[in-house]
C-alpha positions as CSV (number, residue, x, y, z in Angstrom):
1,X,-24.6,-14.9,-50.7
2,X,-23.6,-15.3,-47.2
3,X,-24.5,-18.7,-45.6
4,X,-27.2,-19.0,-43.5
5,X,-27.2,-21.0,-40.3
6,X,-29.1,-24.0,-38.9
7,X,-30.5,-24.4,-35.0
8,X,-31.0,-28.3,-34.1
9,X,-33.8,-27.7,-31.7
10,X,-35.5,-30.1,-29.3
11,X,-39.1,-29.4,-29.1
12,X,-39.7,-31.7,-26.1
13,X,-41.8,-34.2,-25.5
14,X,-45.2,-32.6,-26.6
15,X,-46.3,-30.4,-23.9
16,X,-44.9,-26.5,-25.6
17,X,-44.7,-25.4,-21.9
18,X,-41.5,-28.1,-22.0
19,X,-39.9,-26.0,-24.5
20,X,-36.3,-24.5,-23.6
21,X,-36.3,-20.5,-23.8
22,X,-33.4,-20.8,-26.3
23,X,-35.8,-23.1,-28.1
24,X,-38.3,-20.6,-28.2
25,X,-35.9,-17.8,-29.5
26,X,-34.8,-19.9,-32.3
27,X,-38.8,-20.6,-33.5
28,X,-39.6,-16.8,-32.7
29,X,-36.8,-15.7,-35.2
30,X,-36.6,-18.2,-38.1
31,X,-36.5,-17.6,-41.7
32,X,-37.6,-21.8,-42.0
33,X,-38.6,-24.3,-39.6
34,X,-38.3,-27.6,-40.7
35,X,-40.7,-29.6,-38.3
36,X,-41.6,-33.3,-37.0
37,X,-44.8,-34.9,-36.6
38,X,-44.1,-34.9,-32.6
39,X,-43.3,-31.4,-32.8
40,X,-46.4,-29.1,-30.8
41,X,-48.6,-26.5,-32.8
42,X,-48.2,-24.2,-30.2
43,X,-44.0,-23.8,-30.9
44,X,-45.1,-23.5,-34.3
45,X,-47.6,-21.1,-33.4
46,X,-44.3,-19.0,-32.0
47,X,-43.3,-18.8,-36.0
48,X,-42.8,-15.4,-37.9
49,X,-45.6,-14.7,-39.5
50,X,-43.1,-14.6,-42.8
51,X,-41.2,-17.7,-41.8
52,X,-41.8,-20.9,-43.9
53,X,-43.2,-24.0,-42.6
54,X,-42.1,-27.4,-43.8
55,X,-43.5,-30.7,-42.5
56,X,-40.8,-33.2,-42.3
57,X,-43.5,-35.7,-40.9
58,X,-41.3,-38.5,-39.6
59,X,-43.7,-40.8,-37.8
60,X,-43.2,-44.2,-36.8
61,X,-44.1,-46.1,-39.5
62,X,-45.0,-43.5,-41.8
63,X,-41.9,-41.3,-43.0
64,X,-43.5,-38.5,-44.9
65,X,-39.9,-37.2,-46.0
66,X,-36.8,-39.7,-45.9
67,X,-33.8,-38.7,-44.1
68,X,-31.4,-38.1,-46.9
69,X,-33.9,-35.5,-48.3
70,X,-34.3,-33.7,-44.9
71,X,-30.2,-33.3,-44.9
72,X,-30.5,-31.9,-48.4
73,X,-33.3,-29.8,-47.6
74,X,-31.4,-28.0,-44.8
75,X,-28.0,-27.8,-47.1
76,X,-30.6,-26.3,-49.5
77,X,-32.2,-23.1,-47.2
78,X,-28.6,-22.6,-45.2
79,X,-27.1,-22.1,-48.7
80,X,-29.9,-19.2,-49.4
81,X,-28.4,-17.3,-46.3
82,X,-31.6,-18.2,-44.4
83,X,-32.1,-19.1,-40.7
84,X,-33.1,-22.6,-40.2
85,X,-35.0,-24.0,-36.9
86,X,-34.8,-28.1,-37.4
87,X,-37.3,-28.6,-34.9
88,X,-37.2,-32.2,-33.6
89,X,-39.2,-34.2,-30.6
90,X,-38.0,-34.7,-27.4
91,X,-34.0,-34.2,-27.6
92,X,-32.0,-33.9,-31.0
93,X,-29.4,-36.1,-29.6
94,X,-31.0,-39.0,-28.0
95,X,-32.3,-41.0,-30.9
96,X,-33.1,-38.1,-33.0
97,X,-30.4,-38.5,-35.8
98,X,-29.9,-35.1,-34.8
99,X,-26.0,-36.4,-35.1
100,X,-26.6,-37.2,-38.6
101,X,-27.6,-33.7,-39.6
102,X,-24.7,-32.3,-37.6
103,X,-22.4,-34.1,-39.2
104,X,-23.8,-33.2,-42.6
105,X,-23.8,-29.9,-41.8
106,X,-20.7,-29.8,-40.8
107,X,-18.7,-31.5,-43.5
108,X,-20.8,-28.5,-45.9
109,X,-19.2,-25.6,-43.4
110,X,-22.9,-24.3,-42.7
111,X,-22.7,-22.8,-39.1
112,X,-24.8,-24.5,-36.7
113,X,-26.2,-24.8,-33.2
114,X,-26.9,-27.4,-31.0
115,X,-30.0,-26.8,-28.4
116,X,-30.9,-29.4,-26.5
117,X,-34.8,-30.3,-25.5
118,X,-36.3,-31.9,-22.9
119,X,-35.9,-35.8,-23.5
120,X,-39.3,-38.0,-23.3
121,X,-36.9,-40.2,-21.8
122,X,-37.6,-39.6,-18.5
123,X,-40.3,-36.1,-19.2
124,X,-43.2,-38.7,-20.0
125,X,-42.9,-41.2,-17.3
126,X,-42.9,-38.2,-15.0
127,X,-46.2,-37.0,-15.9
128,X,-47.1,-40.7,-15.8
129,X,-45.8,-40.7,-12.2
130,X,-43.0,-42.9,-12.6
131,X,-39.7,-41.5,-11.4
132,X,-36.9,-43.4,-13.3
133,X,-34.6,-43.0,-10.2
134,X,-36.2,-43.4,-6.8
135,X,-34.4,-44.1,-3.6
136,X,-34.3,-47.6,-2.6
137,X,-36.0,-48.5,-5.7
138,X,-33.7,-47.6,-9.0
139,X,-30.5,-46.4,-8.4
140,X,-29.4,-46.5,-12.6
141,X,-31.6,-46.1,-15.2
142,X,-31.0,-47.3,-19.1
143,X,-32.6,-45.6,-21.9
144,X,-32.8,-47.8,-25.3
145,X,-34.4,-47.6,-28.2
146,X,-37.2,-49.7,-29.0
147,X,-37.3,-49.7,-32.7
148,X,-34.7,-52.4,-33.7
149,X,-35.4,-56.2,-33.8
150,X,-34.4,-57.6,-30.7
151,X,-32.3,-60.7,-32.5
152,X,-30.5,-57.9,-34.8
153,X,-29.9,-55.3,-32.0
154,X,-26.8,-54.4,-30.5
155,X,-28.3,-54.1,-27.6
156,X,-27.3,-57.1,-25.1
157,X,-30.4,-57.7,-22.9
158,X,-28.7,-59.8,-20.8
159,X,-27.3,-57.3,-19.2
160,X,-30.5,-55.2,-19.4
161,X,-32.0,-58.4,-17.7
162,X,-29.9,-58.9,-14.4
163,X,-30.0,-54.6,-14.0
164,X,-31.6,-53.6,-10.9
165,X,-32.6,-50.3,-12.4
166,X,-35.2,-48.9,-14.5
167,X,-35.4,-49.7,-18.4
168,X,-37.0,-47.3,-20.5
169,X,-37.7,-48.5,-24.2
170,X,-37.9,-45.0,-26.5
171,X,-40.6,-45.8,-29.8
172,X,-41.0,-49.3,-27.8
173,X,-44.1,-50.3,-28.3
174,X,-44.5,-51.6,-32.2
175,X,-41.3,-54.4,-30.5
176,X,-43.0,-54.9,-26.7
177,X,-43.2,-58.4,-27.5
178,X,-40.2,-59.2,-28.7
179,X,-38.8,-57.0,-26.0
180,X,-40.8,-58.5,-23.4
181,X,-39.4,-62.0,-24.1
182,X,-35.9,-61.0,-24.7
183,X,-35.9,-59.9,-21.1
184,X,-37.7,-62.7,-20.0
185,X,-35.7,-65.2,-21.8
186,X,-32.7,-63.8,-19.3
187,X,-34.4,-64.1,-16.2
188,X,-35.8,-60.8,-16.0
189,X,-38.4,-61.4,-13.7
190,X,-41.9,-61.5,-14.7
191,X,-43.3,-60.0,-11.8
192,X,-41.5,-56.6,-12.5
193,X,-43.6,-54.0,-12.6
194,X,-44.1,-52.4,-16.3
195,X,-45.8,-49.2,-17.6
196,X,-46.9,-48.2,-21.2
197,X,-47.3,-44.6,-22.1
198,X,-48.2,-43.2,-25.6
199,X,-49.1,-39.5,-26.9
200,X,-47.1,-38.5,-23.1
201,X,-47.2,-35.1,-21.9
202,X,-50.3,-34.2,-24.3
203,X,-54.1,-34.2,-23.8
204,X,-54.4,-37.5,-25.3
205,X,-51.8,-38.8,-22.8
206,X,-52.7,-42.8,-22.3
207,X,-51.0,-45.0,-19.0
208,X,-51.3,-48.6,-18.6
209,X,-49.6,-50.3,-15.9
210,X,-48.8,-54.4,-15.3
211,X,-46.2,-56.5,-15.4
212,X,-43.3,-57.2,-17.6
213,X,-45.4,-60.7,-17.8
214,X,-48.4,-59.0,-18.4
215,X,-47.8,-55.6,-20.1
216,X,-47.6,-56.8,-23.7
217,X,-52.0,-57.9,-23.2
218,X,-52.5,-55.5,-21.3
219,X,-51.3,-52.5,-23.4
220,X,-53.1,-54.5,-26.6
221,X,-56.6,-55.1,-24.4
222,X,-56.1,-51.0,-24.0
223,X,-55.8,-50.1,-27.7
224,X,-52.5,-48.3,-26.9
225,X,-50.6,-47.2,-30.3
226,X,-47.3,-45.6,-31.4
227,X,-45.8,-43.0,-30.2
228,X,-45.1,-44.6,-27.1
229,X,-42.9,-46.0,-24.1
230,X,-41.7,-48.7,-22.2
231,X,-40.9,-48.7,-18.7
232,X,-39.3,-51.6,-17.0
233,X,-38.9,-51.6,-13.4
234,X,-39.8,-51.2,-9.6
235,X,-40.9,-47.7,-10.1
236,X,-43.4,-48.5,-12.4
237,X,-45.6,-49.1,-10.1
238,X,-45.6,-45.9,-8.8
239,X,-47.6,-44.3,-11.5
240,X,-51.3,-44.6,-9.8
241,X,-49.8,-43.1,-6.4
242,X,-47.7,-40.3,-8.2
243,X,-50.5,-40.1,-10.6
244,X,-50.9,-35.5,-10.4
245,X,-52.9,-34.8,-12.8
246,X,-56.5,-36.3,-11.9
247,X,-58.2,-33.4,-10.4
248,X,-58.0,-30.9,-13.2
249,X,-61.7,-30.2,-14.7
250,X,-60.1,-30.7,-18.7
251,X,-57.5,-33.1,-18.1
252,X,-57.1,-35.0,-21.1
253,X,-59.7,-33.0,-23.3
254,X,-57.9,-31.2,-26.6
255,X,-58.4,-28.3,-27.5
256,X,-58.4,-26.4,-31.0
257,X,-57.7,-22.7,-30.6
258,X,-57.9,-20.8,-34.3
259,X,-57.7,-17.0,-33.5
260,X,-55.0,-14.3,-34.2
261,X,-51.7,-15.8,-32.0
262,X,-52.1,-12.6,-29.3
263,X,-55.7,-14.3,-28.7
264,X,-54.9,-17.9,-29.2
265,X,-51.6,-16.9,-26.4
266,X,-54.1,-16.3,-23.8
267,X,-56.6,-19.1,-24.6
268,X,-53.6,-21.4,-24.8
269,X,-53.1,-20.0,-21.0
270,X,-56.8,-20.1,-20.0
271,X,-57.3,-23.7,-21.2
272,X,-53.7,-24.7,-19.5
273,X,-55.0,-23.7,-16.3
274,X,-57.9,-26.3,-16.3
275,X,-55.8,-29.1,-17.3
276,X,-56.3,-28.7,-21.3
277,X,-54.1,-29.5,-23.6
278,X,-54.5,-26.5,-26.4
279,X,-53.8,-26.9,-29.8
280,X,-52.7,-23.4,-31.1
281,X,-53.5,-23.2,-34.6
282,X,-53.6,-19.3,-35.4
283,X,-55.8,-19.5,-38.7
284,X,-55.6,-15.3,-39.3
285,X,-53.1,-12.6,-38.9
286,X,-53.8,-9.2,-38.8
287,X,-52.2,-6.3,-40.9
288,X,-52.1,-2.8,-40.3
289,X,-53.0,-0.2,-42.8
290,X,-50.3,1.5,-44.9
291,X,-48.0,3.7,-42.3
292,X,-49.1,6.9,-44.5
293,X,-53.1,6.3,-43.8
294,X,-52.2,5.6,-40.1
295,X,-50.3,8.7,-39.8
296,X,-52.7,11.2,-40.9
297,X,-55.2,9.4,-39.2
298,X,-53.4,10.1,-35.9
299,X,-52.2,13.4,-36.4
300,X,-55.7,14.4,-36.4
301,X,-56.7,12.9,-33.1
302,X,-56.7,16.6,-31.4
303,X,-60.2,16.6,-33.5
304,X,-61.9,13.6,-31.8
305,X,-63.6,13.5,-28.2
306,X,-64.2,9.2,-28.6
307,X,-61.7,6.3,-29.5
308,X,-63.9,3.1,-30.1
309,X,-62.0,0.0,-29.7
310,X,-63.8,-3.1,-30.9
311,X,-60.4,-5.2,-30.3
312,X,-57.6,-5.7,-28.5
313,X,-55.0,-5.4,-31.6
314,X,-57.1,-1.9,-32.1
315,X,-55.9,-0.8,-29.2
316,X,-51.7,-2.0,-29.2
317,X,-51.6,-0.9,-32.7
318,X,-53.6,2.3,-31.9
319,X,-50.7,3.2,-29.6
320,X,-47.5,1.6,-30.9
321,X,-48.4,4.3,-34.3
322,X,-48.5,7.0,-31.6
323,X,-45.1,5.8,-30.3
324,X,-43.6,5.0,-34.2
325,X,-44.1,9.1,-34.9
326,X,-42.9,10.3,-31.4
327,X,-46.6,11.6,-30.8
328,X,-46.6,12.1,-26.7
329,X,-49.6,10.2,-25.4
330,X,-50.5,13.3,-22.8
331,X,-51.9,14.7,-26.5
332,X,-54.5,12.2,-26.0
333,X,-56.3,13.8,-23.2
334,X,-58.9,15.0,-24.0
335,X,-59.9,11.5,-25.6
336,X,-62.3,8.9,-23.9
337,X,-61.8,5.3,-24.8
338,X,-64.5,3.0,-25.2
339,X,-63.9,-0.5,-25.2
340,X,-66.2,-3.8,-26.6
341,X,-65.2,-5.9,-23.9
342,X,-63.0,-6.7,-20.4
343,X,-59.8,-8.1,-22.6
344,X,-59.8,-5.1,-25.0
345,X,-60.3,-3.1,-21.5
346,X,-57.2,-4.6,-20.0
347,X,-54.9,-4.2,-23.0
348,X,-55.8,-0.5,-22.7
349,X,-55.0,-0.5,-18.8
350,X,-51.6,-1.8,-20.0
351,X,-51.2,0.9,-22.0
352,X,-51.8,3.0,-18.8
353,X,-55.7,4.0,-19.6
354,X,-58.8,3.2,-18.3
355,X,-62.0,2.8,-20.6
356,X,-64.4,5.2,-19.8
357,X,-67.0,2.9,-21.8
358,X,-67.9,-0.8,-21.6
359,X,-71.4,-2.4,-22.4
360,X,-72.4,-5.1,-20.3
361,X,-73.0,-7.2,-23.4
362,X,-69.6,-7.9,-25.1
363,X,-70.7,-7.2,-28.6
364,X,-70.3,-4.5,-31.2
365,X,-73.9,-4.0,-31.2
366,X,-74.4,-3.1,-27.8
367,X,-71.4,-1.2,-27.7
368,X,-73.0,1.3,-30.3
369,X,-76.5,1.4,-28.6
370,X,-74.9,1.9,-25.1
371,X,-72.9,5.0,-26.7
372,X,-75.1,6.9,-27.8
373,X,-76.3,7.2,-24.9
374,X,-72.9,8.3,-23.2
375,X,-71.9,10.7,-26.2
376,X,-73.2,14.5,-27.0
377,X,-74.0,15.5,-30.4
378,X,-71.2,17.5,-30.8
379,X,-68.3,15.3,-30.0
380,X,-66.6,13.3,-32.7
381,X,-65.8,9.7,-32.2
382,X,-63.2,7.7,-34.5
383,X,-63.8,4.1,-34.9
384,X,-60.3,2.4,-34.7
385,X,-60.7,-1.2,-36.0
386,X,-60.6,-4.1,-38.5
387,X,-61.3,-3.2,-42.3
388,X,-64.1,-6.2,-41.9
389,X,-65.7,-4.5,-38.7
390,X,-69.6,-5.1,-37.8
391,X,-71.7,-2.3,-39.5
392,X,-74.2,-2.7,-36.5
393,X,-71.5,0.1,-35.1
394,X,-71.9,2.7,-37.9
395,X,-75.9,1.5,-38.5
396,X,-76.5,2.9,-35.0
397,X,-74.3,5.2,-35.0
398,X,-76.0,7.0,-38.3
399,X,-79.3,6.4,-37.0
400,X,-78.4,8.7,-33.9
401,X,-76.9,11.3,-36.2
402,X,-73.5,11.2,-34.4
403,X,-70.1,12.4,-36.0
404,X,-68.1,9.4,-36.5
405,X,-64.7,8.2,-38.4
406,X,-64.5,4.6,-39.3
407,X,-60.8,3.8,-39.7
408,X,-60.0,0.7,-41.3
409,X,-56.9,0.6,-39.0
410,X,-55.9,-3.2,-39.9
411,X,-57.3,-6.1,-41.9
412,X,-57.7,-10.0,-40.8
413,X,-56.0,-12.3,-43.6
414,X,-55.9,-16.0,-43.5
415,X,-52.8,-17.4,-42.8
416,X,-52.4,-20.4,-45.4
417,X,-49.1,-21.7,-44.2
418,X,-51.3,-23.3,-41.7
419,X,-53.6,-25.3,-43.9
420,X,-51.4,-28.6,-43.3
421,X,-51.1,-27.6,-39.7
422,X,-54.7,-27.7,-39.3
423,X,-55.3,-30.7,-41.5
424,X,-53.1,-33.0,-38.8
425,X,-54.7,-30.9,-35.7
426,X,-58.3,-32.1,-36.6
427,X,-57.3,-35.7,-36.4
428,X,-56.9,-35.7,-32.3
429,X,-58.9,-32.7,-31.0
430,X,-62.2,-33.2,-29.0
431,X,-63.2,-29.6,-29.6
432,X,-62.7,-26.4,-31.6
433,X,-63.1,-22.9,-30.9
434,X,-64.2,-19.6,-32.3
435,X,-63.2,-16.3,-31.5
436,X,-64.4,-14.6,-34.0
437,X,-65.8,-14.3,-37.4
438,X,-62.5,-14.0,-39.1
439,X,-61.4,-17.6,-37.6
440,X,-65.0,-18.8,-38.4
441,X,-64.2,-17.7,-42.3
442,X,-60.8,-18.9,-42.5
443,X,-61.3,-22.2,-40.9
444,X,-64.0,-23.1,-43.4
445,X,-62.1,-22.1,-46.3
446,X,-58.9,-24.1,-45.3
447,X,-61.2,-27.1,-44.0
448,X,-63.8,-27.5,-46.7
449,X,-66.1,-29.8,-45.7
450,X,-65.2,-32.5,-42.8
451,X,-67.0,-35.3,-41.9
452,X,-67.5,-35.9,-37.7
453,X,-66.3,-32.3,-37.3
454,X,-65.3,-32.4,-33.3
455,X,-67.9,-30.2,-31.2
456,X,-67.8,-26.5,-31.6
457,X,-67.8,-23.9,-29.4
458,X,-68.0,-20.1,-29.7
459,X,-67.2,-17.2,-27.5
460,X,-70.5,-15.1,-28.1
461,X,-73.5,-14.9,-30.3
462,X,-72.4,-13.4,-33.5
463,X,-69.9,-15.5,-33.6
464,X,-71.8,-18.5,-33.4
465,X,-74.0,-17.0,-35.7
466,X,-71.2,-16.7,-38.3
467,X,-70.0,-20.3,-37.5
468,X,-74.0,-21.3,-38.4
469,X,-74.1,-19.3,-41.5
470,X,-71.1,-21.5,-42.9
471,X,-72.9,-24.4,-42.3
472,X,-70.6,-25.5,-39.1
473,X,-72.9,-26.8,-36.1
474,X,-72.0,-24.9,-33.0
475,X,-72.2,-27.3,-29.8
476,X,-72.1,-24.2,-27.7
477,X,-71.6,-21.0,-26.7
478,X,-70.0,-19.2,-24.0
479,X,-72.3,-16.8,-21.4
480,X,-69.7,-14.7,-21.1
481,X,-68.4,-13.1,-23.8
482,X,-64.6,-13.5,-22.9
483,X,-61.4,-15.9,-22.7
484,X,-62.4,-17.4,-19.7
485,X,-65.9,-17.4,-20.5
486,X,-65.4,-19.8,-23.1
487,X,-63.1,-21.7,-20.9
488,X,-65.7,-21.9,-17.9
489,X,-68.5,-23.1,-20.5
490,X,-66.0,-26.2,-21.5
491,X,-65.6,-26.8,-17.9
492,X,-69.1,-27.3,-17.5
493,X,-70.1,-29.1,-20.3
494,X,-67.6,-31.7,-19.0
495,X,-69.0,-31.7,-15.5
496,X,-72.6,-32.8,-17.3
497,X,-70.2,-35.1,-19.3
């Protein structure tokens, strides 16, 4: 078998939206990602929905898989011809042993790559507000790591001690104090300004600013833990003026998104937008019906007079099976489209068609009742949709005595690769979200029961109603039935906060 090849990609400092595009190509089309503890759900979010996941876990403190096992385990997939994304934190080459693995790598003959990420050497005290290089203030900065004893380190911090520039210790907090005295004991200056940062460029994003005389208390009175930084310097004290992120209405609220990815992509963007940090975890996937069932499906669509969409996915795989058989979309004409809601309405419009059908109410229900009203008993109506749809369509829809075809046009699985995923998620998110029943049902099963579940919100009614009937407690629910609906109920809830 031909060799496979292995990417060394650095996933940034936390925030996905730090992620190089490169970076996202290599997730997007790997056969295995092999993936850090500082590594974002969202990037892993980007995964094939066939590629294997594989938590490496290297934390400070807590190595879930040694090094030497890691090497082995990329040796291993290469040698099965397989595409392999080694997704590492902030940079693979700045105290990532991202070396290491090269060299391993290369003395086996496996092709590989090199794609650098964006460090959290200098990403993290930017969205702290401390620029490591600031005219008149730091004209050099030094970046060292902050994991080895300071009276066994190869660093010489007497030189760091009489620099005029900024020191930034990477993993520096478990050795602050040993640091801190190093410095001092060669006439660094006590009064220079210092900054701690831990969980930077995330939701749960933490800043505490002093001196180097006074950082090591104050950083301990603050309850800050690893991962974290150390910044040494004049432009430490920066960080309240430069501080950029204060007025956004979610700032340092995380969220849990646990729909298919398509949704969970424009949560994720929704959230963003009002200073969130989302945690993509896409609990269910969606798969379409065997080609043969979709095609004589659609090569009878002359007979219909309605399309029901009760989904967005409805509606893009509706029209990418059109496309797969060469069927000309102008043989849709005499079709009219109606939609559940305003986001299935607007993946229509991209498809070039306008819904001549919405409810006011974004439910299934009231999408059936306000039908019948709209629809003559002699037109036919096909119901494209999930396998697992609402009967309240086809209840009403009987009850009328209208002609109707429920296609079962996809089905919603659980995507179990993400049970670990979701296990780490849980511990540092202030809310979760619902979508939909199928995320409802698949986070229950994967969760089981958890005790101080974080807050739950749901975008509508049935869904909330699902989330109750599994014995989850819904803290509440959206007015409006949509993305941003769910998004604006958040934002108010922390307003009342």
């Amino acid at each position: 078998m031909e060799k496979g090849k292995v990417y060394l990609v650095g996933a940034g400092p936390g925030d996905p939206g730090l992620l190089t595009v490169k970076g996202l190509w290599c997730i997007r089309h790997a056969d295995v990602i092999i993936y850090d503890y500082l590594a974002s759900n969202a990037l892993l979010n980007e995964a094939d929905e066939n590629a294997e996941l594989i938590y490496a876990g290297k934390r400070a403190g807590h190595h879930h898989m040694p090094q030497n096992e890691i090497q082995e385990l990329l040796l291993e997939k290469a040698f099965e011809g397989k595409s392999v994304v080694r997704l590492k934190g902030g940079d693979p080459f700045i105290f990532g042993r991202g070396g290491e693995e090269a060299l391993v790598l290369k003395m086996a003959e496996i092709p590989f790559e090199i794609v650098p990420g964006v460090s959290s050497a200098y990403s993290v005290p930017a969205y702290a507000g401390i620029p490591v290089t600031h005219r008149g203030m730091a004209a050099q900065v030094h970046f060292i790591t902050g994991h080895e004893q300071p009276e066994e380190s190869t660093v010489d911090y007497e030189v760091l001690a009489k620099s005029g520039g900024t020191l930034v210790f990477l993993m520096g907090i478990q050795r602050m104090a040993e640091i801190q005295s190093s410095l001092v004991k060669y006439g660094k200056d006590e009064a220079t300004p210092a900054a701690v940062i831990t969980n930077g460029t995330t939701g749960n994003q933490k800043v505490v600013t002093g001196t180097l005389g006074t950082i090591v208390n104050d950083a301990k009175m603050a309850g800050m833990h690893p991962p974290g930084i150390l910044v040494v310097g004049q432009v430490a004290e920066l960080s309240d003026i430069l501080d950029w992120q204060r007025e956004q209405p979610l700032r340092g609220k995380r969220i849990l998104l646990t729909g298919t990815r398509d949704l969970v992509r424009k949560q994720h963007s929704s959230f963003l937008q009002a200073g969130a940090e989302p945690i993509d975890v896409s609990l269910i996937y969606t798969e379409p019906a065997k080609e043969s069932a979709l095609k004589e499906i659609i090569e009878e669509i002359s007979d219909f007079s309605w399309i029901v969409f009760t989904s967005s996915r409805g509606v893009s795989l509706f029209f990418d099976t059109l496309k797969s058989y060469d069927i000309d979309y102008r043989q849709t004409d005499q079709l009219k489209f109606a939609v559940v809601g305003s986001g299935t309405a607007e993946t229509l419009k991209d498809y070039g068609f306008l819904a001549d059908y919405m409810p006011e109410s974004y439910t299934s229900e009231a999408l059936a009742q306000g039908l019948t009203m709209n629809v003559s008993s002699d037109e036919k109506i096909m119901i494209f949709r999930a396998k697992e749809g609402s009967q309240a369509i086809n209840r009403c829809f009987d009850e009328k005595g209208l002609t109707y075809t429920d296609v079962p046009a996809y089905e919603t699985r659980t995507d179990w690769r993400k049970k670990d995923i979701l296990d780490r998620a849980l511990k540092g998110v202030d809310y979760i979200t619902f979508a939909s029943g199928s995320a409802v049902r698949a986070f229950t099963e994967m969760a089981g029961e958890i005790e101080n579940c974080p807050p739950i919100l749901c975008i509508g009614p049935v869904t909330a109603g699902m989330a109750e009937e599994a014995g989850l407690k819904v803290f509440a629910t959206a007015e409006e039935y949509t993305i941003d609906g769910l998004t604006d109920c958040l934002c108010q809830l922390n307003i009342k906060e």
